[in-house]
N, C-alpha and C positions, 0 to 999 in steps of 0.2 A: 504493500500500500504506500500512496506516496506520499511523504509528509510536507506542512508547509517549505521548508528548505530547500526541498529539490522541487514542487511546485512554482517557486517563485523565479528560479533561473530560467522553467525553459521560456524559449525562444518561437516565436509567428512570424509572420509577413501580414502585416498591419499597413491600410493605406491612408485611413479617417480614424481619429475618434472626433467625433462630435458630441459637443453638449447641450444640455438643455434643449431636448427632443421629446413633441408630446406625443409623437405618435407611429412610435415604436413598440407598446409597451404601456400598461398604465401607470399611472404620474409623469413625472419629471424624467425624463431618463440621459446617461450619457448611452451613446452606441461605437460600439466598439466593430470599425468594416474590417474584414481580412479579407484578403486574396485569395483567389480560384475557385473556380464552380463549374459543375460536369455539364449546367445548360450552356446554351446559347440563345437566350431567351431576344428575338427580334427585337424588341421594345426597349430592351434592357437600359437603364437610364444610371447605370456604374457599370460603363466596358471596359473600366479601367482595375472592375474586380476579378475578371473572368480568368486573365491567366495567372498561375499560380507562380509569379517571378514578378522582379519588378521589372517594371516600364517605364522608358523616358518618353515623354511628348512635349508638346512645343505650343506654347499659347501666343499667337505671335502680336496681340493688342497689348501685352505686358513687355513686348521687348524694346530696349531704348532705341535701337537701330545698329548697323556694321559700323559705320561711320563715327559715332560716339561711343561704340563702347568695342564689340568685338571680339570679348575675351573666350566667349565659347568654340570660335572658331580653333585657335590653334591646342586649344584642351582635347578636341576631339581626338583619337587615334588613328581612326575612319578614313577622316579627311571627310566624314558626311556633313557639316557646314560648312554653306558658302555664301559668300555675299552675291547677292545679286540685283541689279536695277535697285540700289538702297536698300534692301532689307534683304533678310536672310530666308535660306533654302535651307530646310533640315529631313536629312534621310533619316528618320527612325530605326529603317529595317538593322543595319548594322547593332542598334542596342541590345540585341537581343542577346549576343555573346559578347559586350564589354561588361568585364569586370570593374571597373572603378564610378562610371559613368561621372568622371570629372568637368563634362560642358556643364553639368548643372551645378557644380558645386564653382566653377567659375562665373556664373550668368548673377551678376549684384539684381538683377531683377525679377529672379526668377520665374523669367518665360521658358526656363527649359526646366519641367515638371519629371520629377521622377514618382513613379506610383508604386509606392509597397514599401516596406524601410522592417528591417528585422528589427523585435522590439521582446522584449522579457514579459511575463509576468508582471514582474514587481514595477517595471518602467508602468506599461500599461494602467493596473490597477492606483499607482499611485496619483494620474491626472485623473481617472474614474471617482476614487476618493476625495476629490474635494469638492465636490457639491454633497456629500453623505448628508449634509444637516435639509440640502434639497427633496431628498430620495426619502429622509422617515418624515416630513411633513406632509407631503402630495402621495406616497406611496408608491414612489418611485424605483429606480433602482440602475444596474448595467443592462442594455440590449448587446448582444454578439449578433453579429451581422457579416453580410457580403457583398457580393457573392455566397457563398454558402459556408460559414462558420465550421461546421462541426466536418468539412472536409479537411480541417489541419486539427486533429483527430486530439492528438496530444497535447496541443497549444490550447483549444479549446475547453479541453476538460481541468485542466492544471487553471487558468482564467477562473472558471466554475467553480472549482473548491477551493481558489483562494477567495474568490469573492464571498462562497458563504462560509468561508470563516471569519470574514470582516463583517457579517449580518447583512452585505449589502444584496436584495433581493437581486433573481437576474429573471432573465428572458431571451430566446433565441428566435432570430427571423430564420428560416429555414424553405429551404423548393422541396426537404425530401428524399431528394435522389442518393443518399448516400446509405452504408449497411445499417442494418438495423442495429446489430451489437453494437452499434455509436451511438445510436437513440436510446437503449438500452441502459449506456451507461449513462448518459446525459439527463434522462429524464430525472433522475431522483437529487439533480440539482438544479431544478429549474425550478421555477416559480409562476412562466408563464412560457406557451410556444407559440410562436406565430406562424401559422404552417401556410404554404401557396397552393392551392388547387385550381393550375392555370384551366384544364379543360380535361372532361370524364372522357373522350374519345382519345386510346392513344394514338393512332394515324395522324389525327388533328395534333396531336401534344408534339408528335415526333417533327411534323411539317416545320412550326413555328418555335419548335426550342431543340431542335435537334435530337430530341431526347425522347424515348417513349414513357408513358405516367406509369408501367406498373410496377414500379418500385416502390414508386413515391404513392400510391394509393393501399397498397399494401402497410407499408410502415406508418401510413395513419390509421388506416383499420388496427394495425399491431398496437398504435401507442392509444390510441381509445378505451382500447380493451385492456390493454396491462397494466394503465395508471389513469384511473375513473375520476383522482382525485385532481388531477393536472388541468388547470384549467386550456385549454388550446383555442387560439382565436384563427379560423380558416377565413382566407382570404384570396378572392382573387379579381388580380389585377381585368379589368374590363377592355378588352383590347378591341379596335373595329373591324368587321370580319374577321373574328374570327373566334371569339368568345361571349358579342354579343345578343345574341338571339334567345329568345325564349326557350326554345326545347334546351339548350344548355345550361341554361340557367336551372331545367325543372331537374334535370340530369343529375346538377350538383346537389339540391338540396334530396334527392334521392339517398344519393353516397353519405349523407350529414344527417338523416333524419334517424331517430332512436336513440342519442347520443348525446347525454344529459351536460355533459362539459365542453361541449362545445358550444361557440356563437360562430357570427358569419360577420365578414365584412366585405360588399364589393366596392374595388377600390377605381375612380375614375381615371381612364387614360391621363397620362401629361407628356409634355415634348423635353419636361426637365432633363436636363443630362444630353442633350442630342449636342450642342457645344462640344462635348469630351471627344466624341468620336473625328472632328475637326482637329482637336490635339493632336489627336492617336493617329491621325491620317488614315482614317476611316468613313466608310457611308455610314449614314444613316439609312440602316434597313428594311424600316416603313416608310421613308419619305415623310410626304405630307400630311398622311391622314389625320382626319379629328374625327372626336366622339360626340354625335349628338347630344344637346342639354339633357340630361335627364336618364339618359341609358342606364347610369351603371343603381340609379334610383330602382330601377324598374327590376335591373336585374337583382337587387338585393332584397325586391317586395317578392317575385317571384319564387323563389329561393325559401326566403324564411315562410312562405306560402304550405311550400315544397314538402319542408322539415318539419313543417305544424311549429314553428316558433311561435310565443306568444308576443 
């Protein structure tokens, strides 16, 4: 078993912690993002959590110009920055095998973004710990997040029981997809799971996340059933075309109805996050679409219709 001492040294690939978040989790919470996740979720509005290494990308409204400053050019190893017509051209593909990624630690302005920073336990938990007097007024606590948390298995669960041996409640956003033995051990330190049930068809789940659902519908049939006491709030993202329609909606509350610890939340599309993928020197995968006013209303009345919610 492992004690706090060797809990607090290991080590994650940490890209965010954010604080003062109300809607991760109930009260106040900080959320703690890590790196990697087995989707590829289309919509995904943190692409910068998907691969499990870090990422340099390039914000180029944050750069002062070649001309005045310049210093990430000759940092690179690459030769992947160049000046060009005033302002800079930056090849990303090279970061993927530099070790030092020193354009970023030379850029005074920080438009050359690195994403994921290896970080302890104790580093972690001790920025999570200063709002603690936040977390027992509102009833707040840590969210672990992603990408998907409990795929850096170790990091994740060492996080868990060092936070509750601080009393600080936790919670974990999760898609799912990973073994149960990780749910398994994770449940009986959590306080609260926020699980995603993007769509019951998996053809449909594998189209739009790369990935088929029955992992991840399984390991919540699994966690309903082996801990009644857990409260889990199911959630899912409302996306157009392709989760929005009626019979999917009736679909889920199918999967959810009998199951006294659960609630539902459907959450409305947004374009947050499509910027990063311009960092990253990426599309955005859905383009332009929006969600009509009112969708993800209907799909949540539908739904708790479904489950016989009161």
């Amino acid at each position: 078993m492992s004690n706090t001492f060797e809990d607090r040294k290991v080590t994650g690939l940490v890209f965010n912690i954010q604080k003062y978040s109300v809607h991760d989790g109930p009260g106040i919470r900080t959320v703690v993002f890590t790196k990697g996740c087995p989707l590829r979720c289309r919509w995904c509005s943190n692409p910068e959590s998907q691969e499990p290494r870090p990422q340099m990308a390039f914000n180029p409204g944050r750069c002062i110009s070649p001309e005045k400053c310049g210093y990430c050019i000759p940092a690179c190893p690459y030769d992947a920055i160049k000046a060009e017509g005033g302002a800079l051209s930056v090849d990303c593909t090279p970061c993927a095998t530099c070790k030092t990624l020193d354009c970023a630690k030379a850029c005074p302005a920080k438009s050359m973004i690195v994403y994921g920073q290896e970080r302890s336990v104790q580093d972690v938990l001790s920025v999570v710990a200063q709002d603690a007097m936040f977390y027992s007024r509102s009833g707040g606590g840590m969210t672990i997040s992603g990408g998907e948390p409990l795929l850096q298995k170790n990091f994740a669960l060492a996080l868990l029981r060092e936070a509750q041996r601080r009393r600080i409640k936790t919670a974990v956003e999760t898609c799912g997809c990973i073994p149960w033995e990780t749910f398994e051990e994770a449940a009986p330190l959590l306080n609260n799971v926020l699980f995603d049930v993007k769509h019951p068809d998996t053809e449909k789940h594998k189209q739009n996340t790369g990935v088929g659902n029955e992992r991840i519908l399984s390991n919540l049939n699994r966690l309903l059933a082996a801990f009644p006491e857990l409260p889990v709030l199911v959630r899912t993202p409302v996306i157009p075309g392709f989760n929005d329609d009626d019979e999917t909606a009736r679909a889920i509350g199918r999967l959810l109805k009998g199951h006294s610890n659960v609630s539902y939340e459907a959450l409305p599309y947004h374009r947050l996050g499509t910027q990063k993928y311009m960092f990253l020197a990426r599309e955005y995968p859905l383009g332009d679409v929006t969600l009509p006013a009112g969708t993800a209303e209907r799909v949540q009345a539908i739904v708790d219709e479904e489950r016989g919610a009161k």
